[in-house]
MARBA-3410 file (N, C-alpha, C, O; in Angstrom, 1 decimal):
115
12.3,64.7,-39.6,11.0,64.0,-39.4,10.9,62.8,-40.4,11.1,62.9,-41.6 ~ 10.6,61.7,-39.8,10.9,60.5,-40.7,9.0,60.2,-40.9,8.2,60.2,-40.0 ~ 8.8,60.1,-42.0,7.2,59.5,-42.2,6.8,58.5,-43.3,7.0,58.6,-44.5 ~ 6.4,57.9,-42.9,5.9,56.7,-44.0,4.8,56.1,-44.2,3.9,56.2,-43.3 ~ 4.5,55.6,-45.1,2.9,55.4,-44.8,3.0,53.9,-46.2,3.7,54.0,-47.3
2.3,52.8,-45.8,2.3,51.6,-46.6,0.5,51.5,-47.4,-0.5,51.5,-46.7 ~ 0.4,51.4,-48.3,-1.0,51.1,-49.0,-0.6,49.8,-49.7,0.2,49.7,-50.6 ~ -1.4,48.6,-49.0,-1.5,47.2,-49.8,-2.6,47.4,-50.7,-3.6,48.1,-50.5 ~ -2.2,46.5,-52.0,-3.2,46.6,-53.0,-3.3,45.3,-53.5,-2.2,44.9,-53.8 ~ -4.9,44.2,-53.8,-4.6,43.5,-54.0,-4.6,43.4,-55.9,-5.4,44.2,-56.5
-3.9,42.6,-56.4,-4.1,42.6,-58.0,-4.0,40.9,-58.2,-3.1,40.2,-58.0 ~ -5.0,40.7,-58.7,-5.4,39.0,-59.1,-4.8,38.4,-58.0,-4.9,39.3,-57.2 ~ -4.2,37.2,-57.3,-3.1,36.9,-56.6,-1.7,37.1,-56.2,-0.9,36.4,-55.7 ~ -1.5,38.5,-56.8,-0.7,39.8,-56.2,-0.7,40.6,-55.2,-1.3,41.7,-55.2 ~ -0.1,40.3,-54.4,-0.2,41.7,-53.2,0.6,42.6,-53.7,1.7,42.2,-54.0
0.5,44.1,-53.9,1.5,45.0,-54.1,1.7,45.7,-52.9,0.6,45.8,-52.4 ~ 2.6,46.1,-52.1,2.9,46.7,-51.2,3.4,48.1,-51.4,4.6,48.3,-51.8 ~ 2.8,49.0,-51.2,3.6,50.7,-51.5,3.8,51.8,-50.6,3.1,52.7,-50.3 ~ 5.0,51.5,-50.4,5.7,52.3,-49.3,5.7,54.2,-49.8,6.1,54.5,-50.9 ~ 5.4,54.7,-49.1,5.9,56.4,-49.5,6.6,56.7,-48.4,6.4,56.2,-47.3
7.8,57.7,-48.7,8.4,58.2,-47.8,9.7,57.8,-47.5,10.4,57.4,-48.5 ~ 10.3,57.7,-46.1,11.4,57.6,-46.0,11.4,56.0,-45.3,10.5,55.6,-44.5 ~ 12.4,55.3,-45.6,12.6,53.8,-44.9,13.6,53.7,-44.1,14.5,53.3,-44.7 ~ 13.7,53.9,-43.2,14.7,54.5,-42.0,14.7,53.6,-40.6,14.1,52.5,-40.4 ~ 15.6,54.2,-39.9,15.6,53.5,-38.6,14.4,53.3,-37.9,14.1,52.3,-37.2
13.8,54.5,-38.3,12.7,54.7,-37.1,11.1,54.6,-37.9,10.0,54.9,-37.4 ~ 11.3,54.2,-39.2,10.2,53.6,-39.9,10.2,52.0,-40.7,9.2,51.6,-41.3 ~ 11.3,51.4,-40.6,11.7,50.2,-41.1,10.8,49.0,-40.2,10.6,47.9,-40.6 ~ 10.2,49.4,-38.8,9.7,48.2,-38.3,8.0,48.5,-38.7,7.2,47.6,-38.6 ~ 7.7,49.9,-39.1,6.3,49.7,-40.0,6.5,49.3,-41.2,5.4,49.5,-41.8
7.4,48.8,-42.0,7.5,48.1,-43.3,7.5,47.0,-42.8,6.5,46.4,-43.1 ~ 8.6,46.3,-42.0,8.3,44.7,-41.2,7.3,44.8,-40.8,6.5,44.1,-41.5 ~ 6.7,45.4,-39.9,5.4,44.7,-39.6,4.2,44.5,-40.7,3.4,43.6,-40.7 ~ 4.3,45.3,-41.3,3.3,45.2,-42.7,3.8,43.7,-43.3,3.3,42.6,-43.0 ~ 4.7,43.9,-43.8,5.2,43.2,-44.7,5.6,41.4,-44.4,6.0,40.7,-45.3
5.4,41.1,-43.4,6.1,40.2,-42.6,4.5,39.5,-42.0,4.2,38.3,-42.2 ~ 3.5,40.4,-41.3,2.1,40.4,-41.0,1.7,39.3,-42.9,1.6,38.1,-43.1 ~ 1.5,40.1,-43.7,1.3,39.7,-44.7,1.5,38.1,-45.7,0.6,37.5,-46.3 ~ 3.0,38.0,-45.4,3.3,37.0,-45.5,3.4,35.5,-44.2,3.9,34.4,-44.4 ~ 2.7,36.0,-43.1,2.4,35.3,-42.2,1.1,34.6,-42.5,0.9,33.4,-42.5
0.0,35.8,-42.9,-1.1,35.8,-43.3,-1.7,34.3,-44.7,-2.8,33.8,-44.9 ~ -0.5,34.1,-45.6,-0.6,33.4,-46.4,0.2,33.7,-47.8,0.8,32.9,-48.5 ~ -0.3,35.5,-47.9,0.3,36.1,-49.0,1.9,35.3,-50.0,2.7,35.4,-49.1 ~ 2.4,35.0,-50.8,3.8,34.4,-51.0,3.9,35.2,-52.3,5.1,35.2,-52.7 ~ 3.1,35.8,-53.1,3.8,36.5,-54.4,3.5,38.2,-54.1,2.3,38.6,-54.1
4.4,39.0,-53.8,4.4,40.1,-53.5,5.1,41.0,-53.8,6.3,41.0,-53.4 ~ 4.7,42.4,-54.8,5.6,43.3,-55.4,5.5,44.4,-55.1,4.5,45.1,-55.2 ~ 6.8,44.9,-54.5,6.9,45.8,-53.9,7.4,47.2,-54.5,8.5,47.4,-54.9 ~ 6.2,48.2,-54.6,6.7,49.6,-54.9,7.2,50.5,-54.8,6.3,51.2,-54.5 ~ 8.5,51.4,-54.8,9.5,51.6,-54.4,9.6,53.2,-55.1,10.4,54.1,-55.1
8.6,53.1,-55.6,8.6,54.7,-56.7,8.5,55.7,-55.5,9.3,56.6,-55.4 ~ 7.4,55.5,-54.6,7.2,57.0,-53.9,8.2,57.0,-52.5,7.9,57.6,-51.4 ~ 9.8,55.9,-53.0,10.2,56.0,-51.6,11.9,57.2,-52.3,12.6,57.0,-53.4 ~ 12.2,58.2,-51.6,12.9,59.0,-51.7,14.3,58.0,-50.8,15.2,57.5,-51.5 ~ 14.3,58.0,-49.9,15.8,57.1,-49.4,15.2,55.5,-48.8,14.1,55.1,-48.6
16.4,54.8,-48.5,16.4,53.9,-47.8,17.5,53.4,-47.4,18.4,53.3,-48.2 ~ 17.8,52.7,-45.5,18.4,52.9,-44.7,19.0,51.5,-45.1,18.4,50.9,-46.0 ~ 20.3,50.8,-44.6,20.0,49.9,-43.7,19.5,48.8,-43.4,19.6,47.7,-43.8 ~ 18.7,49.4,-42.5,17.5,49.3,-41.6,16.5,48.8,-42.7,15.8,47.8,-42.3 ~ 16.1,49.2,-43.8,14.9,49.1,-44.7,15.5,47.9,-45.6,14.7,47.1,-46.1
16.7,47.8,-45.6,17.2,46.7,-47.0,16.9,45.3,-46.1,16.5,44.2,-46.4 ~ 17.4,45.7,-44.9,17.1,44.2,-44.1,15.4,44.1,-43.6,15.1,43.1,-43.0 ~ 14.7,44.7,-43.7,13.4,44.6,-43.7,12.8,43.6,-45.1,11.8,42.8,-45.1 ~ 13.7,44.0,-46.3,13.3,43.1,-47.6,13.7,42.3,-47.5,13.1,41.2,-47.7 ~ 15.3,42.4,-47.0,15.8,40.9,-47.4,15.3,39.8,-46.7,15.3,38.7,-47.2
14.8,40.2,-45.0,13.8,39.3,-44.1,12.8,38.9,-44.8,12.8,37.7,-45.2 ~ 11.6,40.1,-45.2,10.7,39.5,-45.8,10.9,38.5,-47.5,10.0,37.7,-47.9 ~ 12.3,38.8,-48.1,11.7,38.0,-49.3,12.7,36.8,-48.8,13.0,36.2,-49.8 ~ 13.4,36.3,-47.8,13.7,35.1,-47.3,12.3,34.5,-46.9,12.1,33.5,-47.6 ~ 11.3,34.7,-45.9,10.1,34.5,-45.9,9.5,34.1,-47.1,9.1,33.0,-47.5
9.5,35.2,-47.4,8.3,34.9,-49.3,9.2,33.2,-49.7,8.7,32.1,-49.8 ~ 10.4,33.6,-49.8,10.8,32.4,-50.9,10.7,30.8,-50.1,10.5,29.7,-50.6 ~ 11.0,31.1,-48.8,10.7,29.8,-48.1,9.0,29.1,-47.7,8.6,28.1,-47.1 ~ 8.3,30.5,-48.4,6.8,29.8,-48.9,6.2,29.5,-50.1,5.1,29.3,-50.5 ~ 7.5,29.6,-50.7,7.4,29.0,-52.2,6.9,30.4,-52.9,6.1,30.4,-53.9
7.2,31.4,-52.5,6.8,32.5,-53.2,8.0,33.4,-53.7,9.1,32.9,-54.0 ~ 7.5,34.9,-53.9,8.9,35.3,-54.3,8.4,37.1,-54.0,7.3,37.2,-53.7 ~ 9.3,38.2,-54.1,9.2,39.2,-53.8,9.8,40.0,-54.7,11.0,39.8,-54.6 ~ 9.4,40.8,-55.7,9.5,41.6,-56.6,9.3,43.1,-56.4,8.3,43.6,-56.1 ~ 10.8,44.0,-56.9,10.5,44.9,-56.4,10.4,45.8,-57.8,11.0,45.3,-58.8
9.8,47.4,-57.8,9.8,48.0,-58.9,9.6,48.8,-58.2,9.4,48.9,-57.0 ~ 9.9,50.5,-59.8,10.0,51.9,-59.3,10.8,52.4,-58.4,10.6,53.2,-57.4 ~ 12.0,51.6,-58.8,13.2,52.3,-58.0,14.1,53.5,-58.5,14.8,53.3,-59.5 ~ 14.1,54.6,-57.8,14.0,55.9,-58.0,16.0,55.5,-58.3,16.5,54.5,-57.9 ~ 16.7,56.6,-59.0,17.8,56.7,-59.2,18.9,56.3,-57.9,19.8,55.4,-57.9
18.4,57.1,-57.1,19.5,57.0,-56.0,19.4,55.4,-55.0,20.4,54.7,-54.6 ~ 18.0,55.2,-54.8,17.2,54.0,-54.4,17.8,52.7,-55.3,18.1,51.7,-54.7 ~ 17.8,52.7,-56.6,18.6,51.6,-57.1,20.4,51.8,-57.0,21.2,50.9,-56.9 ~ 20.6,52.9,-57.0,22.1,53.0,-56.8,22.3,52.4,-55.3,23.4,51.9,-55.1 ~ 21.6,52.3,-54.3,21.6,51.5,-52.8,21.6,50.0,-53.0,22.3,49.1,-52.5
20.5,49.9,-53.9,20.6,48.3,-54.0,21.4,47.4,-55.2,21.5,46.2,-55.5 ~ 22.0,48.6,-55.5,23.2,48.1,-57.0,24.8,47.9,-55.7,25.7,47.1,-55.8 ~ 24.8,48.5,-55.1,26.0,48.7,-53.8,26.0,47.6,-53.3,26.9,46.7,-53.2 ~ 24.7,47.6,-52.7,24.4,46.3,-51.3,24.4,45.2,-51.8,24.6,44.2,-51.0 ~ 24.2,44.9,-53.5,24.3,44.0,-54.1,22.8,42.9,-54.0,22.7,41.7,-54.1
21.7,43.8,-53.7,20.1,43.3,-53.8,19.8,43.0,-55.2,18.8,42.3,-55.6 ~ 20.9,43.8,-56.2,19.6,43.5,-57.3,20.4,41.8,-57.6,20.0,41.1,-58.6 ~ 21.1,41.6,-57.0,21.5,39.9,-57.6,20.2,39.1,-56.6,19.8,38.0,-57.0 ~ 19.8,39.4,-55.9,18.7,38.9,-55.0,17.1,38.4,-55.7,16.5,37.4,-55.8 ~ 17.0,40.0,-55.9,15.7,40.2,-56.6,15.3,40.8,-58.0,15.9,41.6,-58.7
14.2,40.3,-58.1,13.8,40.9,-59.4,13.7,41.7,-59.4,13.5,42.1,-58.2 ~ 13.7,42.8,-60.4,13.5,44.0,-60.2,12.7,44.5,-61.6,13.3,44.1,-62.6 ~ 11.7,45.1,-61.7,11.4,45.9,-62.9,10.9,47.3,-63.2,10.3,47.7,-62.2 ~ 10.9,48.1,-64.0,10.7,49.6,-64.2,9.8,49.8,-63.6,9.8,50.7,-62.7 ~ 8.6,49.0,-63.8,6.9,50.0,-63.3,6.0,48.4,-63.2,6.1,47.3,-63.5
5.0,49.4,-62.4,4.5,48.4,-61.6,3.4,46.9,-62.2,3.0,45.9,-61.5 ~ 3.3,47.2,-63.8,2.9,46.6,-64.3,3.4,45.5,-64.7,2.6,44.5,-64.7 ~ 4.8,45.4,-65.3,6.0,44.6,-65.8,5.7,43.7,-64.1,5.2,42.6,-64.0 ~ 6.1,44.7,-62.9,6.2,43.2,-62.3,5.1,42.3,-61.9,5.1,41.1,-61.8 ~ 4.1,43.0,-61.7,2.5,42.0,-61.3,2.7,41.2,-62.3,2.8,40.0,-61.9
2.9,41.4,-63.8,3.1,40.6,-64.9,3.9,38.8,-64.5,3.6,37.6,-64.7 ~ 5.2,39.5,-63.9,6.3,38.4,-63.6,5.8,37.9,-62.3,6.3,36.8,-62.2 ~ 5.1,38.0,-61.3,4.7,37.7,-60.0,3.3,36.8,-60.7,3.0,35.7,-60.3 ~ 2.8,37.2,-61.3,1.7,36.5,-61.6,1.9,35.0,-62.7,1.1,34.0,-62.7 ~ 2.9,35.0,-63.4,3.5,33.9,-64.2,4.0,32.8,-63.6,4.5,31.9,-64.3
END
């Protein structure tokens, strides 16, 4: 059973985005649509929470790397943090973390998204 659930939060001119659950085939297009919705909307500095996500597909790396081509071509940028062991071992592979920023907890990056 694949389940996910997205809570936006806003912080000063920060969107945080926080995914729980699994990022998969069959939940990767409710991260695009959130996330994509968002930066259509106006949003361009956006950090994304990654602590309450247990795996990710695929399917979920190309939902970021969509959305922070977006972010960056609105002069923004997409920051991700609380990437669980195995979660950064995916994005150390795929070669994301040369992409994006990345920081421990959620504070460090609102910090760097807000600068």
């Amino acid at each position: 059973m694949s389940d996910l659930t997205i809570v936006d939060e806003k912080v000063g001119d920060v969107l945080v985005v926080v995914p729980t659950g699994r990022i998969d085939s069959a939940t990767a297009k409710t991260l695009e649509t959130d996330m994509l919705g968002r930066l259509s909307a106006g949003e361009t500095n956006l950090v994304v929470d990654l602590e309450g996500v247990n795996y990710i597909s695929s399917a979920g790396l190309r939902v970021i790397l969509l959305a922070g081509k977006k972010a960056k071509a609105s002069g923004g940028a997409i920051r991700l943090c609380g990437l669980q062991p195995t979660i950064l071992e995916v994005f150390e592979i795929s070669g994301f973390l040369r992409l994006f920023e990345v920081t421990p907890g959620r504070p460090e990056a609102i910090a760097a998204a807000s600068a």
